[in-house]
Residue frames as qw, qx, qy, qz and C-alpha x, y, z in Angstrom:
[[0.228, -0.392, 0.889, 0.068, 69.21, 139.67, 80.45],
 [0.472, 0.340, 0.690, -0.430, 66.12, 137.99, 79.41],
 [0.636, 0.713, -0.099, -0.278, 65.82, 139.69, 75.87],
 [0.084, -0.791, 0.560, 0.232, 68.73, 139.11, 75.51],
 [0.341, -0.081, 0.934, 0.068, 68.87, 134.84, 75.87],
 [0.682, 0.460, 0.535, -0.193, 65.52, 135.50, 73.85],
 [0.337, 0.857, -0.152, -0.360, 67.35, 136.70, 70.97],
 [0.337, -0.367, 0.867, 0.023, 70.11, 134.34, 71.29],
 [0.328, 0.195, 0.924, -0.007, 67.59, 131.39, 70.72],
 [0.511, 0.781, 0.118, -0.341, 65.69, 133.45, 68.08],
 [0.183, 0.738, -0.544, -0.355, 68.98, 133.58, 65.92],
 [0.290, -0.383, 0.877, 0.019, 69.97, 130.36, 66.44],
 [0.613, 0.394, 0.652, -0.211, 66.06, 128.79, 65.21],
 [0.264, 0.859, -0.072, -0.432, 66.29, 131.48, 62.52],
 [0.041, 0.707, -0.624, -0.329, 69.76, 129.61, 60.92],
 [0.480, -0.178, 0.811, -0.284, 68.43, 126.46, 61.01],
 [0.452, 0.222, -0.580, -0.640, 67.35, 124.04, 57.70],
 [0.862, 0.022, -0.179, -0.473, 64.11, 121.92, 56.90],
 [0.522, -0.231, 0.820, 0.035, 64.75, 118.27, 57.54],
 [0.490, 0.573, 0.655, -0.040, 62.69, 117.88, 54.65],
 [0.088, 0.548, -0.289, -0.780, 63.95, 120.13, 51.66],
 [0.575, 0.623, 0.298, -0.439, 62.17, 120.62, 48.55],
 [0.789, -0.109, 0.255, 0.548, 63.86, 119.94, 45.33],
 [0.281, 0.843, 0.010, 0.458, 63.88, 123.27, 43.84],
 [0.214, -0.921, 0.302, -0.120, 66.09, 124.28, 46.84],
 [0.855, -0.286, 0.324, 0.287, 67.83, 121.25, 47.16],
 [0.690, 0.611, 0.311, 0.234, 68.62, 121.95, 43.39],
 [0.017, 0.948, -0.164, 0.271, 69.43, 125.66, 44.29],
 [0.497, -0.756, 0.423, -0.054, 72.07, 124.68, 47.02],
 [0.812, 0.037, 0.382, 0.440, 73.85, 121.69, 44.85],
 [0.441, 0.812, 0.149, 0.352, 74.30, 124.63, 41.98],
 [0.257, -0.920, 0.204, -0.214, 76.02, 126.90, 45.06],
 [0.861, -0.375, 0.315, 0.133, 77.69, 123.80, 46.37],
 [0.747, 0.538, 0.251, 0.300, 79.20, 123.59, 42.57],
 [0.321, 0.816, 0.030, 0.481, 80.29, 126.94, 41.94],
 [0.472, -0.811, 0.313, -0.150, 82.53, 127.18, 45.73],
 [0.882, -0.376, 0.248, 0.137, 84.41, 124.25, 45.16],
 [0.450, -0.594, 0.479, 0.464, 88.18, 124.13, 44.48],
 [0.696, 0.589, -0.273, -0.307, 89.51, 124.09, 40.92],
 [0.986, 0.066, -0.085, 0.128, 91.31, 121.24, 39.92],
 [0.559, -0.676, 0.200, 0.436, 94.82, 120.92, 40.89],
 [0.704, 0.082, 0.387, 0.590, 96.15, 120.65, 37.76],
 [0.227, 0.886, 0.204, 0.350, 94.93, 124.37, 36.93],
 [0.461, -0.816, 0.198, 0.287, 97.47, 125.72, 39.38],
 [0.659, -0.185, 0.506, 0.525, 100.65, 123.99, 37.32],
 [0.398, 0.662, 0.582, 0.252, 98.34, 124.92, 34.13],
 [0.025, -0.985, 0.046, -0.166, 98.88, 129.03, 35.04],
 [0.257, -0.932, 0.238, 0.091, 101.58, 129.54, 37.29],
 [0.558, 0.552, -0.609, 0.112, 104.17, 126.72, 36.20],
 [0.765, -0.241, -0.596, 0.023, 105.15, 123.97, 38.09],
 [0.288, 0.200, -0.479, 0.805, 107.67, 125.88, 40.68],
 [0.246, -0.217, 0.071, -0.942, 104.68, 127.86, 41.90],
 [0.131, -0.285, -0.863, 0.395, 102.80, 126.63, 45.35],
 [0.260, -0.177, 0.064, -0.947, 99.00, 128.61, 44.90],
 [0.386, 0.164, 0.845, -0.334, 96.02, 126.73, 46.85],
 [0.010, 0.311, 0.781, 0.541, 93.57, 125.49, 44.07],
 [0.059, -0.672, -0.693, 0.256, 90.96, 127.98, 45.90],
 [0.066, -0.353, 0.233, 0.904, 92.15, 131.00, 43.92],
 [0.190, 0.001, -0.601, -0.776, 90.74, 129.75, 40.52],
 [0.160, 0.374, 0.786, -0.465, 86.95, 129.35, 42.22],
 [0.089, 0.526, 0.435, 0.726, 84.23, 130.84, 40.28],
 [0.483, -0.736, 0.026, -0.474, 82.47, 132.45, 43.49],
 [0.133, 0.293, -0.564, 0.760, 84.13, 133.04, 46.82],
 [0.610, -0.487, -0.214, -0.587, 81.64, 132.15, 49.16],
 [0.098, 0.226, -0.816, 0.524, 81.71, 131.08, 53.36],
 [0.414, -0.580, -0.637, -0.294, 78.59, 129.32, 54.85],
 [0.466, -0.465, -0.439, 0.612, 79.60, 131.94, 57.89],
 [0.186, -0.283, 0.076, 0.938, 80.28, 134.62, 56.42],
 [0.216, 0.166, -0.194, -0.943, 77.50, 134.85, 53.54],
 [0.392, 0.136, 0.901, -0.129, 74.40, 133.71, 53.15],
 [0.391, 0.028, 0.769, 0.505, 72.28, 132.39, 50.50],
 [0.487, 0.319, 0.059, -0.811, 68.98, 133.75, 50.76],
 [0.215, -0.078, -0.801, -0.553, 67.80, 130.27, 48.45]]
C-alpha cells in the first residue's frame, strides 16, 4: 500500500511545470499551443457549404490532448 501512495505522488511531481520557464520552451509550447487550435469558423462554410454543421476542430493542423499526449518539449 505504501509503494503504491509512493508512486501516486511520484507521478503526480513528475507532471508538473517550472514556475519559471525558459524561453526556448516557452517558445516551444506557444508553437504547440498554435498548431491545436480551432480553424476559423468561416473554413467550415468555406468546404462544406453553409447547410453543413462540422465543429471548426476538424480542419486543425495537429490533433493533440494535454491528457492524452504529451509533449516531451
Amino acid at each position: 500500500m505504501r509503494l503504491r501512495k509512493k508512486t501516486l505522488r511520484l507521478k503526480k511531481l513528475r507532471n508538473k511545470m517550472a514556475r519559471y520557464k525558459h524561453p526556448s520552451i516557452k517558445q516551444r509550447l506557444s508553437k504547440k499551443h498554435k498548431q491545436t487550435r480551432w480553424a476559423p469558423f468561416w473554413t467550415v462554410m468555406k468546404i462544406y457549404g453553409k447547410g453543413r454543421r462540422v465543429h471548426p476542430g476538424r480542419h486543425t493542423a495537429v490533433k493533440r490532448n494535454w491528457r492524452r499526449t504529451k509533449l516531451k518539449v
